[in-house]
C-alpha positions as CSV (number, residue, x, y, z in Angstrom):
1,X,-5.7,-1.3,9.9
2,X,-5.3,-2.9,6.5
3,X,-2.7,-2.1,4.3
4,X,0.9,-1.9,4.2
5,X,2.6,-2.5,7.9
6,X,3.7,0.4,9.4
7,X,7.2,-1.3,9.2
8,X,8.4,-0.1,5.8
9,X,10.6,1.7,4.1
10,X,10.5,3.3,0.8
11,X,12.6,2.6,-2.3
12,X,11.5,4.6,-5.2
13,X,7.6,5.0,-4.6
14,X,7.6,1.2,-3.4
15,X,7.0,0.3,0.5
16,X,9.0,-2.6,1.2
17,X,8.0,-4.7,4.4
18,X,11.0,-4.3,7.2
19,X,10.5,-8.9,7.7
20,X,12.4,-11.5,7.9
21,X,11.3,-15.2,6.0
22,X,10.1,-15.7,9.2
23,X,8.4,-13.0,9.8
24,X,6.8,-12.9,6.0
25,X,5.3,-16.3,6.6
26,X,3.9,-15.4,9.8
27,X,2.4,-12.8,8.5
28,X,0.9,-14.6,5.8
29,X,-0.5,-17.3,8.1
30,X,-2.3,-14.3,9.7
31,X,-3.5,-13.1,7.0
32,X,-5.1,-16.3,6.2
33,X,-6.8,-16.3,9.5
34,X,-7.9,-12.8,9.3
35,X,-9.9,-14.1,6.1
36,X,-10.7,-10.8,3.4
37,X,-8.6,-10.4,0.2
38,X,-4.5,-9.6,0.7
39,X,-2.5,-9.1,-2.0
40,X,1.5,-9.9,-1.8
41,X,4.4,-8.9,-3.3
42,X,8.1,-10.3,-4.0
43,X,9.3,-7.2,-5.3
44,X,13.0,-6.8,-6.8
45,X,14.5,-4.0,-8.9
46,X,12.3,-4.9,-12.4
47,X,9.5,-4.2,-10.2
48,X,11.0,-0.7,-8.9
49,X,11.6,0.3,-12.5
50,X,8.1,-0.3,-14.2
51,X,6.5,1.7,-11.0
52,X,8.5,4.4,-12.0
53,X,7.2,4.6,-15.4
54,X,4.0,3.0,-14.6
55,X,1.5,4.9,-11.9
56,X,-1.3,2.1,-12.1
57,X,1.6,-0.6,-10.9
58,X,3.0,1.8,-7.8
59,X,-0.8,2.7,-6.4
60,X,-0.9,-1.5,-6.6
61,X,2.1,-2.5,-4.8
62,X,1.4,0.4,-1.9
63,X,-1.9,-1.1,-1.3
64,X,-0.7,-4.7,-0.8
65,X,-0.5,-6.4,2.2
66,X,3.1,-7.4,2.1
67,X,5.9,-6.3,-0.2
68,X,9.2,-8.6,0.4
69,X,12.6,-7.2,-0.9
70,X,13.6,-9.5,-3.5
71,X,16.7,-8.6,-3.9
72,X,20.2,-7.3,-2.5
73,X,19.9,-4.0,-4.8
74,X,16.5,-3.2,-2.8
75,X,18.9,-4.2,0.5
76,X,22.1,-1.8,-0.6
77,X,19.3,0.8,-1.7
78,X,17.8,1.4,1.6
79,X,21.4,1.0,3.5
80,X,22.6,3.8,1.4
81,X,19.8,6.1,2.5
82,X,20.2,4.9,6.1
83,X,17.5,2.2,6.4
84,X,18.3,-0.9,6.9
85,X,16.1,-3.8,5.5
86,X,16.4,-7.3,7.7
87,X,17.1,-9.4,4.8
88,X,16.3,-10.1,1.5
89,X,12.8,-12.2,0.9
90,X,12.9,-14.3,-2.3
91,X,10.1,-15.9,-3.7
92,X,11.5,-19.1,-5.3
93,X,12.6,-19.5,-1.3
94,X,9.0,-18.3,0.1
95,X,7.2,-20.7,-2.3
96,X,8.2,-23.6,-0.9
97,X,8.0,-22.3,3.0
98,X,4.5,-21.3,2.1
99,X,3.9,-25.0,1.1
100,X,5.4,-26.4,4.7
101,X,3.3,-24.2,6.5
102,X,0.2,-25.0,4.5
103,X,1.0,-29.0,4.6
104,X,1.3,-28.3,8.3
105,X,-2.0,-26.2,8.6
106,X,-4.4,-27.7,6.2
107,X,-4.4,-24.8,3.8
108,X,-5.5,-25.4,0.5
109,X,-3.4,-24.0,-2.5
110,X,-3.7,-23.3,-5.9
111,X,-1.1,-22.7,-9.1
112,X,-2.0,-20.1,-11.6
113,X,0.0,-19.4,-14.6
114,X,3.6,-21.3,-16.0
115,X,3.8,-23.7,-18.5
116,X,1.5,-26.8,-17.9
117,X,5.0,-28.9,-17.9
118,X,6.7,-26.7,-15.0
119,X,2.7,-26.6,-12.9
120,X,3.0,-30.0,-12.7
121,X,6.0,-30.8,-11.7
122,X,6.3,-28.3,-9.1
123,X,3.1,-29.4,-7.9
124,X,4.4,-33.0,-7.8
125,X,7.7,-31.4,-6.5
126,X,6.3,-29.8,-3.7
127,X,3.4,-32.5,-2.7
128,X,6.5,-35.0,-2.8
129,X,8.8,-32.8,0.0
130,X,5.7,-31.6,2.1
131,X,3.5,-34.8,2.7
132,X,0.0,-33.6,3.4
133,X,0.1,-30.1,1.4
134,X,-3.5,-29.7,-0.7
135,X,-2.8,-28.3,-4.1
136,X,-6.6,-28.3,-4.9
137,X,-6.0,-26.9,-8.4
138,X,-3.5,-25.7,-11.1
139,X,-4.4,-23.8,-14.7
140,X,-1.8,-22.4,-16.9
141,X,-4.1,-20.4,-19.2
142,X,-3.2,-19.2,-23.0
143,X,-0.4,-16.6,-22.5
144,X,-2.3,-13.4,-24.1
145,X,-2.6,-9.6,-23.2
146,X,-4.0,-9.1,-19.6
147,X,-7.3,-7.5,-21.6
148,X,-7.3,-10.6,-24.2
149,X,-7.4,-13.1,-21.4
150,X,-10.5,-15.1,-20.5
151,X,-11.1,-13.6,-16.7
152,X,-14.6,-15.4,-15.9
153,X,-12.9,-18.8,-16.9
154,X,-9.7,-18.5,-14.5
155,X,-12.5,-16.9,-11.8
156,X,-14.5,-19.6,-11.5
157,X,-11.8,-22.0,-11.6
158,X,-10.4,-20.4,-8.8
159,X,-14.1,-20.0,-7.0
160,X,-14.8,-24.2,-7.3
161,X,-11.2,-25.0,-6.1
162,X,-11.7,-22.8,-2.9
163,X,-8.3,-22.0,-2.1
164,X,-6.7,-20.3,1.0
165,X,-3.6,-19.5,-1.0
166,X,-3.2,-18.7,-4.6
167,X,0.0,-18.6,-6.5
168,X,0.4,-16.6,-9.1
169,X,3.3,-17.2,-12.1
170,X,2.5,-14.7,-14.8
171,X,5.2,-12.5,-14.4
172,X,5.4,-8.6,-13.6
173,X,3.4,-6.5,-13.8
174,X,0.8,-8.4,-15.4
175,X,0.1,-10.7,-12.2
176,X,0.0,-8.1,-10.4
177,X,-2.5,-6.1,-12.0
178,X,-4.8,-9.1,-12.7
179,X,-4.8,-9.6,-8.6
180,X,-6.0,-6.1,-8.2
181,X,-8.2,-6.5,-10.7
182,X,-10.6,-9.5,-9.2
183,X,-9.2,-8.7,-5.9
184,X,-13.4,-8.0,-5.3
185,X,-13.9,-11.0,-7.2
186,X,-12.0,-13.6,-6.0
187,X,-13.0,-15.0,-2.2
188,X,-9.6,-16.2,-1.7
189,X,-7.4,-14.7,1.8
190,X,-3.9,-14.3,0.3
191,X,-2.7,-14.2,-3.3
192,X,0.8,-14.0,-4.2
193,X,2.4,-12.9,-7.1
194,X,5.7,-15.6,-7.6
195,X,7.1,-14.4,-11.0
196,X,9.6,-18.0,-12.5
197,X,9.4,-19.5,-9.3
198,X,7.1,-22.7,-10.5
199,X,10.0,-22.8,-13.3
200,X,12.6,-22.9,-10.6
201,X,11.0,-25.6,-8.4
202,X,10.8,-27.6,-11.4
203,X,13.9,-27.7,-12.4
204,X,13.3,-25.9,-16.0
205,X,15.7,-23.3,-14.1
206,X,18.8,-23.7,-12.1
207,X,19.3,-21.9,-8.9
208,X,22.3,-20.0,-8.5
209,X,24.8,-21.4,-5.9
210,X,24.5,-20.0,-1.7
211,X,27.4,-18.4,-2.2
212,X,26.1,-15.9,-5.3
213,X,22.7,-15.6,-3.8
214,X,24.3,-14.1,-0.2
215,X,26.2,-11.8,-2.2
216,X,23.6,-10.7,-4.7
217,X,25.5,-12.1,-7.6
218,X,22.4,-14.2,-8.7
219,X,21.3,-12.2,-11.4
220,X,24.6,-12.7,-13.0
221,X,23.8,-16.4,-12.7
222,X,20.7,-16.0,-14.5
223,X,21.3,-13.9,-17.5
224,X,24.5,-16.6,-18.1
225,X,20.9,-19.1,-18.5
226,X,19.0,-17.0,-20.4
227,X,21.0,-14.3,-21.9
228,X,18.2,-13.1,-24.3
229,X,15.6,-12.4,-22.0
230,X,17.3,-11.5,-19.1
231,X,20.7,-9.0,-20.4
232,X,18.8,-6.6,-21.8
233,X,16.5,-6.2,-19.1
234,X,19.3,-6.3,-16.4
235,X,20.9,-3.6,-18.4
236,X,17.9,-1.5,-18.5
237,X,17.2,-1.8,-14.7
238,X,20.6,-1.0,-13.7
239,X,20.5,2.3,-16.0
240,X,17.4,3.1,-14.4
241,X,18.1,2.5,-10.9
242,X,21.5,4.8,-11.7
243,X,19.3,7.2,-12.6
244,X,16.5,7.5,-10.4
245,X,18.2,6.1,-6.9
246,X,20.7,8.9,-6.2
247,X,18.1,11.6,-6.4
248,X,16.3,10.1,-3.6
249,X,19.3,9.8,-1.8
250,X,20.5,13.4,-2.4
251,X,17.2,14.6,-1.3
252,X,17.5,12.5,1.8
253,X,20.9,13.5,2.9
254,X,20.3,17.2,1.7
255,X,17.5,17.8,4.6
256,X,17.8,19.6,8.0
257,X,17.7,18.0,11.1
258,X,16.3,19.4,14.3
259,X,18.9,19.0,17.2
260,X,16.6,20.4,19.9
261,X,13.7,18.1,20.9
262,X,11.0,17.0,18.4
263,X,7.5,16.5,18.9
264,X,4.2,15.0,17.4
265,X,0.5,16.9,18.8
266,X,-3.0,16.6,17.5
267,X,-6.1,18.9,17.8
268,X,-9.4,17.9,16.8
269,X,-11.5,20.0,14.1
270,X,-15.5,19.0,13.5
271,X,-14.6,15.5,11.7
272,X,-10.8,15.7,11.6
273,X,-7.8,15.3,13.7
274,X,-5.3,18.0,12.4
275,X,-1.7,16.3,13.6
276,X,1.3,18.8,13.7
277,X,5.0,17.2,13.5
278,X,7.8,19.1,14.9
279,X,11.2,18.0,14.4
280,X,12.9,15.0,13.2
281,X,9.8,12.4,12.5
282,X,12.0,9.2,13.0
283,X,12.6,6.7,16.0
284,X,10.5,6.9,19.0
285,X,8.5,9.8,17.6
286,X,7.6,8.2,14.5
287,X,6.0,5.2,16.5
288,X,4.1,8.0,18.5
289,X,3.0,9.3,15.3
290,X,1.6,6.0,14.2
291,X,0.3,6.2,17.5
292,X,-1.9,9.1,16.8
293,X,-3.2,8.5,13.3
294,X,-4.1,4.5,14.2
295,X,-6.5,6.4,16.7
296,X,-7.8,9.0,14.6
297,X,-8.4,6.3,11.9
298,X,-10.2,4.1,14.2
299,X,-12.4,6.9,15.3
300,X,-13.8,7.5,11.5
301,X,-11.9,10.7,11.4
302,X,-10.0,12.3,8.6
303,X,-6.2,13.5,8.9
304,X,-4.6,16.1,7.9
305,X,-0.8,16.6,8.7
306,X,0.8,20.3,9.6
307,X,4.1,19.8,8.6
308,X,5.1,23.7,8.8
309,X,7.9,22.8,11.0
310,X,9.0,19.7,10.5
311,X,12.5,18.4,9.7
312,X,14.1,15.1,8.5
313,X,12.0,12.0,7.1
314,X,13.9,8.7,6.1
315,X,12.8,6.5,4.3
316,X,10.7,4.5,7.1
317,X,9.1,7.7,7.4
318,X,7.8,7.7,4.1
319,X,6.8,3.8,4.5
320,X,5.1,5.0,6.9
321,X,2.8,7.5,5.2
322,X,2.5,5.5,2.3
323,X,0.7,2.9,4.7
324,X,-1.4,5.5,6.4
325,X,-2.6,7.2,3.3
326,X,-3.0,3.6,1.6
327,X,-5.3,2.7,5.0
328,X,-7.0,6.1,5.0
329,X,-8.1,5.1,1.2
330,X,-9.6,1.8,2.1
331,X,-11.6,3.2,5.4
332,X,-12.8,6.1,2.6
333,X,-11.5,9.1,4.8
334,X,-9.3,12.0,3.8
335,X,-5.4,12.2,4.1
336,X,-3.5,16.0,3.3
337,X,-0.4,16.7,3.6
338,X,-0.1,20.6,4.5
339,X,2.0,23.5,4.6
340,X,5.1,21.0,3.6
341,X,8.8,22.8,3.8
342,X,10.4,22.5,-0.1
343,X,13.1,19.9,1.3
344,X,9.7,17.4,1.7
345,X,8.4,18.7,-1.5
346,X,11.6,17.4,-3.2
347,X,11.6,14.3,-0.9
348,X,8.6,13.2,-2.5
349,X,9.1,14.1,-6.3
350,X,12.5,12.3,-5.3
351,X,10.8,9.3,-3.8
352,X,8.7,8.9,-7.1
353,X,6.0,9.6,-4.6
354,X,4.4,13.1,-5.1
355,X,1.4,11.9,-7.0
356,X,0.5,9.4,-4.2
357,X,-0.5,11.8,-1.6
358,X,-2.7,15.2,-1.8
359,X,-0.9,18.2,-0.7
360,X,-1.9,21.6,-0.3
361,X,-0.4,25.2,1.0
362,X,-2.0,25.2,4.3
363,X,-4.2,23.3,7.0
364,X,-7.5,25.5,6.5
365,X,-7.2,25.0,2.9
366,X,-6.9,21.1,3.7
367,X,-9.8,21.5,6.8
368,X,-12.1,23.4,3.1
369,X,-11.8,20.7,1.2
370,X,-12.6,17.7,3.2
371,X,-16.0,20.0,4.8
372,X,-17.0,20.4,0.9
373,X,-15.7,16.8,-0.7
374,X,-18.1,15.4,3.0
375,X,-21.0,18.3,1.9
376,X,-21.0,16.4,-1.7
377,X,-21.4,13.1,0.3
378,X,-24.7,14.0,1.9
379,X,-28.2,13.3,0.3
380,X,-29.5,15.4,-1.9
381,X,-32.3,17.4,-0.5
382,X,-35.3,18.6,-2.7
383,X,-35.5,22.4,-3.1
384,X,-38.4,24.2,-1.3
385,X,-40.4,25.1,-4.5
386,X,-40.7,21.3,-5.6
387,X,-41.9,21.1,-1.6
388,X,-44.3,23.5,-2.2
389,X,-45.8,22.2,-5.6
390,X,-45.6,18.5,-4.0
391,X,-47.6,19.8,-0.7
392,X,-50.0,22.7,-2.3
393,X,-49.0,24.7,0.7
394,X,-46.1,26.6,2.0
395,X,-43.6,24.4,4.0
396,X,-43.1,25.1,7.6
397,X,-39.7,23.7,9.1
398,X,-39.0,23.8,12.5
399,X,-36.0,25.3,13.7
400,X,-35.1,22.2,15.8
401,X,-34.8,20.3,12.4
402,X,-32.2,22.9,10.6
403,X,-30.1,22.8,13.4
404,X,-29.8,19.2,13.3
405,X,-29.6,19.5,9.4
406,X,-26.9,21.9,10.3
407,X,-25.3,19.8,12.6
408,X,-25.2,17.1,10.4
409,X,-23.6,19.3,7.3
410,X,-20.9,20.3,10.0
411,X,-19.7,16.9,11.2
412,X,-18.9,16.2,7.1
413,X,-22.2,13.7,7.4
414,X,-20.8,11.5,10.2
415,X,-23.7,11.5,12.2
416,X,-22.1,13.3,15.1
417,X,-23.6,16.0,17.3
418,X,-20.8,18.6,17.8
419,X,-20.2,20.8,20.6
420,X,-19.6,24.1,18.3
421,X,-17.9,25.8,20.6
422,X,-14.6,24.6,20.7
423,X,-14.7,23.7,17.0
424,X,-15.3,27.4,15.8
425,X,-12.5,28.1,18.2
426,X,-9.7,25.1,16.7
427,X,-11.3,26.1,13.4
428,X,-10.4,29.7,13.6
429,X,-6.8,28.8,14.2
430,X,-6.4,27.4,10.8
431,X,-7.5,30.7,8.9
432,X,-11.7,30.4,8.5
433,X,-13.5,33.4,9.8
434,X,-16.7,31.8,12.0
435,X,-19.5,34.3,13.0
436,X,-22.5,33.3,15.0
437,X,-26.0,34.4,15.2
C-alpha cells in the first residue's frame, strides 16, 4: 500500500517512521526500484511546529513515504508517551549515505536549491568520497516566494537530467510544499527534502562534535554559529513544543485500559468492511488490525472503524491510522472513524490530528454517507421525459435492466453483483430499516 509505513508513531499530527539509517536507506533503495513518485522527510521539531499552525504542511508530511526523526526532542517526545523511536535519522548524515548507495548502484542524483558556492562543492565533495556517484545536475534557483518562483524552468531541468534521486535544499516548509506540488509533474522515484545539509557537506557549516550530536546538544552548537537565524527560532520551537507536547501526553496517559482480553472483528456491508476494535488496540492486536484493513484495502473496499468499545491507543496506534487513512486517500476509498469514546475524541484534538480523519456518531451514519458520496460517483442518467422526446415513443425498460441498475447503485458503483440477503441483514445491524418487495 503506498503511504506512510505502518511502523510509525505520532508526534503532534506528524507520523514518524519507527527506522534505523539502515533501515531508511533501504527503504529508499526500494523505493527507487518500486519506480512512482515518493516524497521523504527529515523531520525535526521546526517541522512539528509549522504543522501545528500550518494544515497544508501536516496533510504533506502524512502522505510521504518516509518521515525520519531528526532530532533527539522527536526521540524524548515519543519515550515520554511510551513509544520508543530506534534512533534519530539526520539528514546532513543521510545525505551522504544516500550518495554511497547510489555510487554503489548507478543511481543518478540531482541538487536542487543552496547557494551555487555550497552545490558545488558538495557535489565535488561527495563525487570526491564516493568514486562512481552520478550527480547528473545541480540548480540553485533565485531564492523568491514558492508562488514567485519559475516552476516550468526547475521542471524541465529536472525532466532532461533524469534523475533517480533528487535533493532538495530549500528549507522548510517551502521544499516540502514545492515536492507536493509537482509531485504529478516530476517522473523522478524519490525526492528528499535536506534542509542546510548541502551547506554542511561543504563546509560553509561546522558540524557539531559526536559527543553533542548523541546527546542532542547540537542545536546548541548551531545557534553559537548563527545566533541570528537560529535563537529566535530555537526559542519559539521550544515554547511551542512546551505547549502543545504535554496535552498529547495527558491525553495519552489519562485513557482506560482494558485488562480483560481485546479483540479486532470485521463484517462486510455492500462495498465496505465495517472493522470493530475492542480493547487495548496496541501490540499483537494492532498488527492484526493492519491485518484486516491491508485486506479490505486490497479488495477495493471502504472502512469504516466501530470504535464503541475500544480502549487505549499509543501513539503507534495513531501512526498507524494516519497511514491507513493517508492509503485509503490515494486508492480513493472511504475511511470513518465511528461511534469514538470522548477519551479518543480528545486523543486526537490532542494529537493535532482531529481534522485529518472524518468522524461521525455512529456506523450507519458512516455506512449513509459513503452509499450517497458512491451514488454521486455514478453516471448521470438522462431522465425519462428527455427519453421520450429523444425516442417519440414511451420507453419500455425491462425489469432485468433495473435490477442490475439497482445492483449497481447498491455496490456504491463497484461493479459487484451482491448477494442482498445478507447485506440487508449486516445492514440492519447498523440502524437502516430495509424492506423488500
Amino acid at each position: 500500500m503506498p503511504g506512510i509505513s505502518a511502523n510509525s508513531v505520532a508526534v503532534l499530527g506528524v507520523p514518524f517512521n519507527n527506522v534505523t539509517m539502515e533501515e531508511a536507506v533501504t527503504i529508499i533503495e526500494q523505493k527507487i526500484e518500486e519506480g512512482g513518485f515518493h516524497q521523504v522527510a527529515t523531520a525535526n521539531v521546526d517541522f512539528l511546529m509549522h504543522a501545528i499552525h500550518d494544515q497544508e504542511l501536516q496533510k504533506i508530511l502524512c502522505s510521504c513515504s518516509l518521515v525520519v526523526p531528526d532530532g533527539m526532542p522527536i526521540l524524548w517526545s515519543a519515550r515520554l508517551m511510551g513509544s520508543r523511536l530506534k534512533e534519530r535519522v539526520c539528514g546532513i548524515d543521510l545525505v551522504p549515505r544516500l550518495a554511497e548507495m547510489a555510487a554503489r548502484r548507478g543511481y543518478r542524483v540531482y541538487l536542487l536549491g543552496a547557494s551555487e558556492k555550497s552545490s558545488q562543492r558538495a557535489s565535488e565533495l561527495l563525487q570526491e568520497r564516493y568514486p562512481g556517484l552520478r550527480i547528473v545536475g545541480r540548480y540553485s534557483p533565485p531564492v523568491r516566494p514558492l508562488d514567485a518562483m519559475n516552476h516550468e524552468e526547475i521542471l524541465q531541468r529536472i525532466d532532461i537530467a533524469r534523475p533517480d534521486i533528487l535533493l532538495v535544499a530549500f528549507g522548510n516548509p517551502k521544499q516540502e510544499k514545492w515536492l507536493s506540488m509537482h509531485r504529478d509533474r516530476l517522473r523522478v522515484p524519490v525526492s528528499i527534502g535536506i534542509g542546510g545539509s548541502l551547506d554542511m557537506i561543504a563546509g560553509k557549516l561546522a558540524r557539531a562534535p559526536r559527543w553533542m550530536q548523541k546527546s542532542g546538544m547540537e542545536w546548541f552548537f548551531r545557534a553559537a554559529q548563527e545566533p541570528r537565524r537560529l535563537v529566535g527560532r530555537y526559542i519559539s520551537d521550544a515554547l511551542t513544543l512546551g505547549r502543545y507536547l504535554p496535552q498529547q501526553m495527558a491525553a495519552t496517559a489519562s485513557q482506560p485500559r482494558k485488562n480483560g482480553p481485546s479483540r479486532v472483528f470485521s463484517t462486510r456491508v455492500g462495498n465496505t468492511e465495517v472493522i470493530t476494535i475492542q480493547g487495548n488496540l496496541t501490540g499483537r492486536l494492532l498488527a492484526e488490525f493492519e491485518r484486516y484493513t491491508r485486506m479490505a484495502s486490497e479488495a477495493g473496499l471502504n472502512i469504516v472503524l466501530n470504535m464503541a468499545e475500544s480502549a487505549y491507543f499509543g501513539p503507534n496506534t495513531l501512526g498507524s491510522l494516519v497511514h491507513l487513512m493517508t492509503s485509503m486517500q490515494r486508492l480513493k476509498l472511504q475511511l470513518w472513524l465511528a461511534e469514538m469514546r470522548p477519551h479518543l475524541v480528545r486523543l486526537l484534538r490532542s494529537s493535532r490530528l482531529d481534522s485529518y480523519f472524518k468522524t461521525t456518531s455512529s456506523v450507519g451514519d458512516a455506512l449513509y454517507r459513503i452509499a450517497k458520496a458512491d451514488l454521486r460517483t455514478l453516471p448521470q442518467m438522462p431522465s425519462l421525459q428527455t427519453l421520450r422526446r429523444k425516442a417519440g415513443a414511451p420507453v419500455q425498460i425491462r425489469v432485468e435492466v433495473m435490477q442490475e441498475v439497482c445492483q449497481r447503485m447498491a455496490a456504491g458503483g463497484q461493479g459487484q453483483q451482491l448477494d442482498f440477503g445478507p447485506g440487508f441483514s449486516q445492514a440492519s445491524r447498523y440502524g437502516f430499516k430495509v424492506s423488500v418487495g
